[in-house]
C-alpha positions in Angstrom: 27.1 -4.3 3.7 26.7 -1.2 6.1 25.8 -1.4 9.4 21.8 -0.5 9.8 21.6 3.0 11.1 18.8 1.7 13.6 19.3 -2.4 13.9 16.8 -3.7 15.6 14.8 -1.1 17.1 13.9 -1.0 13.5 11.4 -3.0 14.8 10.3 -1.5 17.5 6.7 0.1 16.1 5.2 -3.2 14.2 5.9 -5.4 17.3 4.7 -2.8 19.4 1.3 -2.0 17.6 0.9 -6.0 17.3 1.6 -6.7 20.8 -0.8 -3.9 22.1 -3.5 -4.8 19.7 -3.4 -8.4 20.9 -3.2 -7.3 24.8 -6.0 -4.5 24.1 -8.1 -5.5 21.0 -7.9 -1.7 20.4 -6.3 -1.5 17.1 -6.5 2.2 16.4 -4.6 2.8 20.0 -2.3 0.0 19.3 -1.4 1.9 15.5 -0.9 5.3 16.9 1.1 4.2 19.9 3.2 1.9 17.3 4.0 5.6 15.4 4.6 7.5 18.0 7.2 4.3 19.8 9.0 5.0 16.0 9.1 8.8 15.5 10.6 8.7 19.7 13.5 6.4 18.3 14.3 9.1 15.1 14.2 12.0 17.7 16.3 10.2 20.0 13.5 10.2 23.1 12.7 14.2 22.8 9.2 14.3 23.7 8.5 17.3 22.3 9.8 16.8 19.0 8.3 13.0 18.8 4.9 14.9 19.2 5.6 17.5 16.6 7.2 15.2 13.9 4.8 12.2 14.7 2.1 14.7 13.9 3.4 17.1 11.3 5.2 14.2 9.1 3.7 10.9 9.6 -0.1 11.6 10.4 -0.8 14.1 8.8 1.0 13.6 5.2 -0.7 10.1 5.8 -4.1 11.9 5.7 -3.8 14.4 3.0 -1.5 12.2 0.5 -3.7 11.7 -2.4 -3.5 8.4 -3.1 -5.0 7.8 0.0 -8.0 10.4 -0.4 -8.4 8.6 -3.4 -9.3 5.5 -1.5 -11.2 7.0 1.2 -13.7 8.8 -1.3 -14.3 5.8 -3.2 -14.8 3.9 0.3 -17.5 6.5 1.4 -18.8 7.0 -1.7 -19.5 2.6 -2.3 -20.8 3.1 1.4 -23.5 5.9 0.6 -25.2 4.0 -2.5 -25.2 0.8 -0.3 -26.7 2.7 2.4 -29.1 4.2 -0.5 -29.4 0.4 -1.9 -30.4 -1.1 1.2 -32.7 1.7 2.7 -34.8 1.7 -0.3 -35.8 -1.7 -0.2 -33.2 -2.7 -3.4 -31.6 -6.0 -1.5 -35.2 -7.5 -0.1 -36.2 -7.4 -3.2 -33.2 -9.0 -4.9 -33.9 -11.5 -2.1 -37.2 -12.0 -2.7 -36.5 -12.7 -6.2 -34.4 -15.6 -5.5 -36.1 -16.9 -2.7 -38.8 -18.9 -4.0 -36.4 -20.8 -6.0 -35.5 -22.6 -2.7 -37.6 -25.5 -1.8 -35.2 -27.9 0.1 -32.4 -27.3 2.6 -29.8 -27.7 -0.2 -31.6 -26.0 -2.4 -32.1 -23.4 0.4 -28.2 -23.2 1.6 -27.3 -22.5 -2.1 -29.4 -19.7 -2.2 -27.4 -18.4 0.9 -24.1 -18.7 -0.9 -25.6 -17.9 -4.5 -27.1 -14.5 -2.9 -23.7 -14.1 -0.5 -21.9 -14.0 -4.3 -23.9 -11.2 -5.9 -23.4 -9.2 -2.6 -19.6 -8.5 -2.8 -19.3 -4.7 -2.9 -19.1 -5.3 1.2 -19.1 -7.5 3.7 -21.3 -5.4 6.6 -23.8 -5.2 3.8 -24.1 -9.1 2.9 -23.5 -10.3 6.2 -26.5 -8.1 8.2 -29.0 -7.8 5.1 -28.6 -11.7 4.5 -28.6 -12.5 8.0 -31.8 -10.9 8.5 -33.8 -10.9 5.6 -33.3 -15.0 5.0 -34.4 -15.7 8.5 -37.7 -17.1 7.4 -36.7 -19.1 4.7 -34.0 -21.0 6.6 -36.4 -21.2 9.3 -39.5 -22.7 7.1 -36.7 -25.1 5.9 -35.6 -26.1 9.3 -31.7 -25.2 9.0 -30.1 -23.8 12.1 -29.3 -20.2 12.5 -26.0 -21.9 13.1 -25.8 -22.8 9.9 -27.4 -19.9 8.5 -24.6 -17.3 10.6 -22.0 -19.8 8.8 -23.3 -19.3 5.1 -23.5 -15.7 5.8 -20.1 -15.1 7.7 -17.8 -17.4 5.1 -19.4 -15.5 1.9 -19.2 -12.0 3.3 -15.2 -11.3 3.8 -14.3 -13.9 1.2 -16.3 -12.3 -1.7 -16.0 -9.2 -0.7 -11.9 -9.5 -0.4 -11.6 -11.1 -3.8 -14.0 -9.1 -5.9 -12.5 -6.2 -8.1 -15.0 -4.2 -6.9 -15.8 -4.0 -3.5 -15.2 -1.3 -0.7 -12.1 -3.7 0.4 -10.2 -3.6 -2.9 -8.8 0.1 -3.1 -7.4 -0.2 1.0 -6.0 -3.7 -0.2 -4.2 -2.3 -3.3 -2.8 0.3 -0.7 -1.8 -2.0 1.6 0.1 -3.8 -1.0 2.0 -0.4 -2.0 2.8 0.2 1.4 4.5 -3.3 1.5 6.3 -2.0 -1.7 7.3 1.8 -0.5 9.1 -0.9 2.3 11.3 -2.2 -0.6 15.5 -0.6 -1.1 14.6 0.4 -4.6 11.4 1.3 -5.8 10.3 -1.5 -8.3 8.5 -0.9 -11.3 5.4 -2.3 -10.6 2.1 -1.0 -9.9 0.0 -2.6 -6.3 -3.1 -2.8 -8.5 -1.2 -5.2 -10.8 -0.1 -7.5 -7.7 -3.5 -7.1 -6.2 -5.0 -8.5 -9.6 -1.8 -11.6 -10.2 -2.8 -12.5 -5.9 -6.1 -13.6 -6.7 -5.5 -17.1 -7.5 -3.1 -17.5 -4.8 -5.1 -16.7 -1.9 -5.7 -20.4 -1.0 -8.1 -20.0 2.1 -11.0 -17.0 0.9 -11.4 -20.2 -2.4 -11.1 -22.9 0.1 -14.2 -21.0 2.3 -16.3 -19.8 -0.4 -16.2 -23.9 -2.2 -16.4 -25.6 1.4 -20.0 -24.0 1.5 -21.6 -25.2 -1.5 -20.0 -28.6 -1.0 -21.3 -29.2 2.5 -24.5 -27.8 1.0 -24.9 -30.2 -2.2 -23.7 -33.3 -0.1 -26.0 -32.5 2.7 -23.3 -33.9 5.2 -22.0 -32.0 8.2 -19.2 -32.6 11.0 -18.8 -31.6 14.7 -21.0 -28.8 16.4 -22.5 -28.0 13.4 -23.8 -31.4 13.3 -25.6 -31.6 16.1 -26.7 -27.8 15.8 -28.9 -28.8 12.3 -30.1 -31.8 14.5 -31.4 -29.8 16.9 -33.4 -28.0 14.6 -34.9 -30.7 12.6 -35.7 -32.1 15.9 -36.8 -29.2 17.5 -37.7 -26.4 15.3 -36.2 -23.2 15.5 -35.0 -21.1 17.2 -32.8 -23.2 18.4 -33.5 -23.4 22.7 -30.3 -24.8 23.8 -28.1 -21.7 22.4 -30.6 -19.0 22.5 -31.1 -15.8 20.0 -29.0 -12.7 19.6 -30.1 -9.2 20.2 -31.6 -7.3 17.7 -29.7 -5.1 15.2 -29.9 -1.5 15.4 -29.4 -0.6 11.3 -30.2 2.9 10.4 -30.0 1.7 6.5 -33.2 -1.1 7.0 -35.6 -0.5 4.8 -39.5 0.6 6.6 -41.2 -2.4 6.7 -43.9 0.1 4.1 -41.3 0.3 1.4 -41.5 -1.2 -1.7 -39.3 -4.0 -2.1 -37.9 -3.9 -6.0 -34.9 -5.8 -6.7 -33.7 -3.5 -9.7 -33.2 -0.8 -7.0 -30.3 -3.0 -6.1 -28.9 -4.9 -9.4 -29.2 -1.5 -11.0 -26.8 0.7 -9.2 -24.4 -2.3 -8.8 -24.3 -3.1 -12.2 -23.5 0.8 -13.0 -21.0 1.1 -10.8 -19.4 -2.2 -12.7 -19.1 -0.5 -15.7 -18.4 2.5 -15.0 -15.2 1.2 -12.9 -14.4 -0.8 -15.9 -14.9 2.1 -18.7 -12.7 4.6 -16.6 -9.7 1.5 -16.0 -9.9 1.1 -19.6 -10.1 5.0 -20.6 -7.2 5.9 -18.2 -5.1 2.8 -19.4 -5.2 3.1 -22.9 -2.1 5.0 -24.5 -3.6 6.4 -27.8 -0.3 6.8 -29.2 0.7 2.8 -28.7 0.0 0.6 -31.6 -1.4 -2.2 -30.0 -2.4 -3.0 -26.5 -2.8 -6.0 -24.5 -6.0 -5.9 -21.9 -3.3 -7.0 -19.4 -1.0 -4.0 -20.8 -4.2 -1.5 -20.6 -5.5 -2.8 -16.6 -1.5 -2.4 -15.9 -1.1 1.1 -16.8 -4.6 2.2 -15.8 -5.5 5.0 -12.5 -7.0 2.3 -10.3 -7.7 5.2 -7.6 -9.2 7.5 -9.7 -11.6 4.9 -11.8 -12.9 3.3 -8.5 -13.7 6.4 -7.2 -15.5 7.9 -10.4 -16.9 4.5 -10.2 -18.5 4.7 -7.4 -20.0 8.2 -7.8 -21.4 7.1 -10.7 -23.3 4.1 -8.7 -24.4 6.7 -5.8 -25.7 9.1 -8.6 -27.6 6.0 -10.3 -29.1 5.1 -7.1 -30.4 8.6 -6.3 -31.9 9.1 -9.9 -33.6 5.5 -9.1 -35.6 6.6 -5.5 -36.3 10.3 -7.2 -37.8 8.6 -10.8 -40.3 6.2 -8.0 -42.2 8.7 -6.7 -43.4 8.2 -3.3 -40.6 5.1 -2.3 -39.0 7.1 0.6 -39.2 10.8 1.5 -36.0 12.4 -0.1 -34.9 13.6 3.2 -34.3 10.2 3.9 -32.2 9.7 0.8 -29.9 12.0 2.6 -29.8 10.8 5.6 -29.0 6.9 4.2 -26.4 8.2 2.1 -24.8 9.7 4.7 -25.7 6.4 7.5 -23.6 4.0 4.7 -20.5 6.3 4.4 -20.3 6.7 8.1 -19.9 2.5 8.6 -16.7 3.4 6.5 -15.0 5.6 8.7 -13.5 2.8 11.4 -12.0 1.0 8.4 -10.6 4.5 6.8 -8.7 5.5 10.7 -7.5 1.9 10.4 -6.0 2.8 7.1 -4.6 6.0 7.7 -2.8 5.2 11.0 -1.4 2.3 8.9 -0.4 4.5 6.1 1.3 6.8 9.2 2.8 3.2 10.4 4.3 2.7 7.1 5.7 6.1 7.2 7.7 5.7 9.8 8.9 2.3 9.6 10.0 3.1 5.4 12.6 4.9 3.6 14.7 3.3 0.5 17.6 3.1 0.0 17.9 4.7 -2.9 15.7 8.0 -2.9 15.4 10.7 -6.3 17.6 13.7 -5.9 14.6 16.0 -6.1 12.8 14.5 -2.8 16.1 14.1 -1.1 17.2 17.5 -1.6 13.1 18.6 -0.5 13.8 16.4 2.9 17.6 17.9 3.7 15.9 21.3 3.3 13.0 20.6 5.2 15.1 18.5 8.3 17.9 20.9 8.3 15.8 23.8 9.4 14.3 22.0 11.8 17.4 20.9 12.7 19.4 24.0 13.1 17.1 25.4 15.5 16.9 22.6 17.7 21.0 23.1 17.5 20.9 26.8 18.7 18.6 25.8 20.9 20.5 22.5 22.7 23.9 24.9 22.4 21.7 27.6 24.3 21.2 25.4 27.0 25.0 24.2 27.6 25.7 27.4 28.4 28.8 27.2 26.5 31.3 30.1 27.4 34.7 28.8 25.5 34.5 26.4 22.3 37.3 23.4 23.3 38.1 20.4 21.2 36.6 17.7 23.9 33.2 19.9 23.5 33.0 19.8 19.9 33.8 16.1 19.7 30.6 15.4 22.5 28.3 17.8 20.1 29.4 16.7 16.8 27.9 13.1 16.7 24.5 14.3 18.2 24.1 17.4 15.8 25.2 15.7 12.8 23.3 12.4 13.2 20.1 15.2 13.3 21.5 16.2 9.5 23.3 19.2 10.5 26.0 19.4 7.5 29.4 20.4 8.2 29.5 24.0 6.9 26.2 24.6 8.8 28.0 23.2 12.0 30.9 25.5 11.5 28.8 28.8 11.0 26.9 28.0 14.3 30.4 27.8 15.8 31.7 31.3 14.7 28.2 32.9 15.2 29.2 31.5 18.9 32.6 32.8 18.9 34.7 29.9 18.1 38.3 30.2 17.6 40.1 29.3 14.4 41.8 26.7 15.6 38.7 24.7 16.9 37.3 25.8 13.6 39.9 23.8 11.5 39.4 20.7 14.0 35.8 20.9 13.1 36.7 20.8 9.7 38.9 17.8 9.9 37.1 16.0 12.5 35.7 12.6 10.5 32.0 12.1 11.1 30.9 9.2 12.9 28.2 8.5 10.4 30.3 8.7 7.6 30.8 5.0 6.3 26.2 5.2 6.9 26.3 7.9 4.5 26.7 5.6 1.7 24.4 3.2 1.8 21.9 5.1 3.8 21.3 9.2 2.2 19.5 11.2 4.5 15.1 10.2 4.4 13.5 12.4 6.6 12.7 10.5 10.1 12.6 7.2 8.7 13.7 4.0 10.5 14.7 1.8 6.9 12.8 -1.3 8.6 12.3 -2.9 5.6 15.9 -2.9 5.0 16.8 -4.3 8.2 14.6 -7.1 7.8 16.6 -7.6 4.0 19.4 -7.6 6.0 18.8 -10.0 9.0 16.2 -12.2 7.1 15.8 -11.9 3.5 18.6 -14.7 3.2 17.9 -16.9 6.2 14.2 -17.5 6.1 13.7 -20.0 3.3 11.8 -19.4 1.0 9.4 -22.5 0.6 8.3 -21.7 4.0 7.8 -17.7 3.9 4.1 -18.4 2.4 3.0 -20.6 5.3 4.5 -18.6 7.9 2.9 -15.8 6.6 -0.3 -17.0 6.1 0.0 -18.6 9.7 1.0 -15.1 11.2 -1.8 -12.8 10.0 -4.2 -15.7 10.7 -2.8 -15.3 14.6 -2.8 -11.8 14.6 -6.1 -11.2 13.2 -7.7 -14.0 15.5 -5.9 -12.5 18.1 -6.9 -8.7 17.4 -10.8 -9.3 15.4 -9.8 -6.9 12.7 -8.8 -8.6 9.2 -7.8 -5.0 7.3 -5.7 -4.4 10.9 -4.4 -7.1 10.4 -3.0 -6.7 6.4 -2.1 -3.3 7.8 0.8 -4.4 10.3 1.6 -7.8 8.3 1.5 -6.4 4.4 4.3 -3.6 4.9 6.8 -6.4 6.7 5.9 -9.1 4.3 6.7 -7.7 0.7 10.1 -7.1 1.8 11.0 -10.4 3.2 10.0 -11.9 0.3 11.6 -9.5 -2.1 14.7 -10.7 0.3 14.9 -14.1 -0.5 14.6 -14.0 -3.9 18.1 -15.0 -5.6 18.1 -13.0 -8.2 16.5 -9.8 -7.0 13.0 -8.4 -6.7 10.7 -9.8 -9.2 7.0 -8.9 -9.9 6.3 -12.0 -10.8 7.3 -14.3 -9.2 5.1 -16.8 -7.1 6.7 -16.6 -4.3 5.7 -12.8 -3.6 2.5 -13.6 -5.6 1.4 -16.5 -2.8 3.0 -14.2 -0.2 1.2 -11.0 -0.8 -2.1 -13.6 -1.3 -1.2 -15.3 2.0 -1.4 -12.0 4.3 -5.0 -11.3 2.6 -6.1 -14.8 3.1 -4.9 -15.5 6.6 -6.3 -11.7 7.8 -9.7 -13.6 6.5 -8.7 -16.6 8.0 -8.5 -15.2 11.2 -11.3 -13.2 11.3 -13.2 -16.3 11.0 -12.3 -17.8 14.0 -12.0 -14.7 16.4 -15.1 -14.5 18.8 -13.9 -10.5 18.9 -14.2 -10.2 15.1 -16.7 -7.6 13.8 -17.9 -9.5 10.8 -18.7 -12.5 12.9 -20.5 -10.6 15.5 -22.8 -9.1 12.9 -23.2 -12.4 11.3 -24.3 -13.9 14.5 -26.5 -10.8 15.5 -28.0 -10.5 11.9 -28.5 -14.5 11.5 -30.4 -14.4 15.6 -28.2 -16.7 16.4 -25.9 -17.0 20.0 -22.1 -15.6 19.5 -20.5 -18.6 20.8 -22.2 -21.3 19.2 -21.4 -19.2 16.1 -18.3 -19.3 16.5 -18.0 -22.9 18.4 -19.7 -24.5 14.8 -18.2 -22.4 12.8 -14.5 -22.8 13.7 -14.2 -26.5 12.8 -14.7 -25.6 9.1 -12.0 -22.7 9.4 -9.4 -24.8 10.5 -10.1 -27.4 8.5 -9.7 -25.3 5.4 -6.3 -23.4 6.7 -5.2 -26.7 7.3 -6.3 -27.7 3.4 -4.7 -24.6 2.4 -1.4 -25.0 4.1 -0.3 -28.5 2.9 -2.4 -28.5 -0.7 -1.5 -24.6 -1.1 1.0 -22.5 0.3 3.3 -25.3 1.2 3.8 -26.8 -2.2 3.8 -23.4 -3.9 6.9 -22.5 -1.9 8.0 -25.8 -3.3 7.1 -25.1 -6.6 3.9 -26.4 -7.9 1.8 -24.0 -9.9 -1.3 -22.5 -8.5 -3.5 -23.9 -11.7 -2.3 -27.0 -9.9 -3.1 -26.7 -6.3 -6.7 -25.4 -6.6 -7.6 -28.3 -8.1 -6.4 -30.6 -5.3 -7.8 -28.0 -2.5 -11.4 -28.9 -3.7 -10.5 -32.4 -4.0 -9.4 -32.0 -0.7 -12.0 -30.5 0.2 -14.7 -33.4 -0.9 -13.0 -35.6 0.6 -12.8 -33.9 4.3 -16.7 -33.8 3.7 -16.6 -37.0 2.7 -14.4 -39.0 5.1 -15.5 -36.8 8.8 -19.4 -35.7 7.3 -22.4 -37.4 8.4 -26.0 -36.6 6.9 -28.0 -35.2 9.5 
């Protein structure tokens, strides 16, 4: 094995942009300085040229690659029509529709969860239109806003994570092929297929969506939350001992004048269903093969470009609805809603791009196609020659000596300055012949790097490194847990679950492609539980962060006080990560099967409930 061309500052802009994000909570300051700590090691501390190559070939190929305008189109597009949805009075009225079917407090907490289900395209949408539209019912039926922030908050990520189509999927599927661009060789796999084979392995989103209907149904709760429900069967609600939130500025509420018609909502939504569906199965679907499996047809389908015809279709569904009703909103305001939805998108899409810039950086395989590598040696070495010229400039060389060319040799050719390039620079500068043949025989001092390392354009190989000084050390039993544990830290630490797959999807794939014996396979559990561990611990930790977006809004949208939020609300978070490491992740590294450990999580589960739960 070949010594890394980097080592350990490999490293350097992951445990910078996770260190800053922790110390800061800023996570799009914390991703850009993470590049830009990266591209300084490349250009070996130039400050000038760190600028211009962080920006000319990390940020911005990060913005314009089209994968990634795939996603953010889609993402704006889901988060016009639920702007559209919402504004025209499409969720009251779902809500309406299902509220009169609750007439106790189970009845009523299933409703919550029933309703959190059907709203999975995104989790600011179910959390702040549940939250507030199901006030008065949970209030008629005496359960705390406590309780209702909880039913809200552990149905909004959760859903909204797993479903297929939701404004989360397409930035998870890229995530994941960040995590496999990280890999030596590209596998031959697509991120939509390990998205899809994750699902059943991502222990704690099942553990928090079952916990709710279980606590519900059994009518039993433990600690704060407890005494919370208590309180308000005892003392009505609000709840006086932990006060109300402040109200919700939403631009996308419907006037309290508008209609409320619940197939404003299950229309477009359904639409959008299809449609993603028809377009998987059109662009999947090899005419010339004689037979396909649905597996074969999801595998080989554009996942990027059905979601995003997808959604267009949805928006375009949801426009035809308000213009076929005349007089439900003025179609200025159709406009203006549209455009209020896509722009709650946009912190989520700088969060993806700086992490798609993070991955640049920290990437490069081993083993790149001739056609890019030659494209990169082009592009470096004219960068590289001038820079040359330039630094040679400024020695103010006068006579070409052999200790002089020794000192520039290692510098200019660990730039990518190839030899003959070198030696034309030299006679254009009046070097004799005999320096010249020195030059010629001189060994470089990257030569045994060459090898295993070609020439990637100012990458650092981190991925590789962590093959290297991990992949065979870590075992592998335990790579699940201490994943799942480490983006549930991060994200509790930082309040941001999709910054959190971000820094922890790239530097997971790899480690686990690392400790598999017998090289990278696609499908394998291991990876599988892996890749569904760093979705289910950013969720995880989300949950129990008091800086966390999504519980913020659930808190503010439910009226209820932050802290006791999250004060009632942790308890049942733990509790399932704690269900989830020893009846999930821990025995999967071990070797159970998955069809296996779901089962015993909701046993688990009921019997938590069952064993600390008390009927209020």
């Amino acid at each position: 094995m070949q010594e890394h061309p980097y080592g350990w500052l490999s490293l350097l802009p992951p445990l910078v942009a996770i260190a800053l994000a922790m110390l800061t909570r800023r996570v799009l300051l914390s991703l850009t300085v993470g590049i830009f700590s990266g591209v300084a090691v490349v250009c070996q501390g130039d400050p000038l040229q760190t600028l211009a190559v962080g920006i000319r070939d990390h940020l911005w190929p990060a913005l314009i690659n089209p994968d990634k305008l795939h996603v953010f189109a889609f993402t704006m597009l889901l988060g016009a029509m639920i702007g559209v949805v919402n504004r025209c009075g499409g969720m009251q009225g779902l809500v309406n529709l299902v509220a009169p079917l609750a007439k106790t407090r189970r009845r009523g907490q299933v409703t919550v969860w029933f309703l959190g289900l059907f709203v999975f395209f995104d989790d600011y949408a179910n959390t702040l239109l549940l939250g507030k539209t199901l006030q008065p019912l949970t209030d008629r039926l005496k359960i705390s806003r406590e309780k209702l922030a909880y039913l809200v908050d552990s149905t909004a990520a959760p859903v909204a994570g797993l479903a297929l189509i939701s404004t989360w999927v397409a930035i998870e599927i890229d995530y994941i092929n960040l995590g496999l661009e990280q890999l030596e060789t590209t596998p031959e796999v697509k991120a939509s297929t390990l998205f899809l084979a994750s699902i059943p392995y991502r222990f704690y989103v099942w553990g928090a969506l079952l916990l709710v209907p279980i606590i519900a149904l059994s009518g039993r709760d433990f600690g704060p939350m407890r005494m919370a429900e208590k309180d308000a069967l005892d003392g009505g609600l609000p709840n006086p001992h932990h006060g109300n939130a402040a109200e919700i500025d939403d631009p996308t509420l419907p006037e309290a004048e508008t209609p409320s018609r619940w197939w404003n909502a299950v229309i477009p939504v359904l639409t959008t269903v299809i449609a993603v569906i028809y377009f998987l199965y059109q662009s999947g679907k090899n005419p010339e093969a004689e037979s396909q499996t649905l597996q074969e047809i999801i595998g080989n389908a554009d996942s990027y470009t059905a979601l995003l015809w997808g959604a267009l279709t949805g928006l375009l569904s949801a426009f035809a609805l308000v213009m076929l009703q005349w007089g439900l909103m003025p179609m200025h305001e159709l406009g203006t809603a549209a455009w209020n939805g896509a722009l709650k998108m946009t912190p989520a899409l700088a969060i993806l791009w700086l992490a798609g810039a993070l991955s640049g950086i920290t990437g490069g395989d081993a083993n790149p196609s001739d056609s890019e590598l030659e494209a990169q040696r082009s592009m470096q070495l004219a960068e590289s020659l001038e820079w040359s010229k330039w630094h040679i400039k400024q020695l103010q060389i006068k006579e070409w000596d052999a200790e002089t060319i020794s000192n520039l040799m290692g510098p200019l050719e660990a730039r990518g300055i190839p030899r003959e390039a070198l030696t034309n620079m030299l006679i254009e500068s009046g070097a004799s012949e005999a320096i010249l043949a020195q030059v010629s025989t001189k060994e470089s001092p990257l030569a045994e790097a060459e090898d295993d390392y070609p020439y990637r354009a100012y990458r650092l190989y981190t991925g590789i490194f962590l093959n290297q000084a991990f992949g065979q050390r870590i075992p592998g039993w335990i790579m699940p847990t201490m994943v799942f544990c480490l983006a549930g830290f991060i994200a509790f630490s930082t309040g941001t679950s999709w910054g959190t797959m971000a820094l922890v999807m790239p530097l997971s794939i790899p480690l686990a492609g690392g400790a598999m014996s017998g090289g990278f396979d696609a499908e394998s559990p291991l990876l599988l539980c892996v890749v569904g561990s760093v979705l289910a611990g950013a969720i995880f930790g989300d949950h129990c962060s008091p800086i966390s977006d999504t519980t913020v809004l659930s808190s503010q949208a439910s009226g209820c006080n932050h802290i006791a939020h999250v004060n009632t609300q942790m308890p049942y978070a733990l509790s399932v990560a704690a269900i989830t490491i020893l009846l999930g992740t821990l025995p999967v590294g071990l070797g159970l099967a998955w069809w296996v450990c779901l089962p015993l999580q909701i046993l688990g589960l009921g019997i938590l409930i069952w064993r600390f739960g008390k009927q209020t």
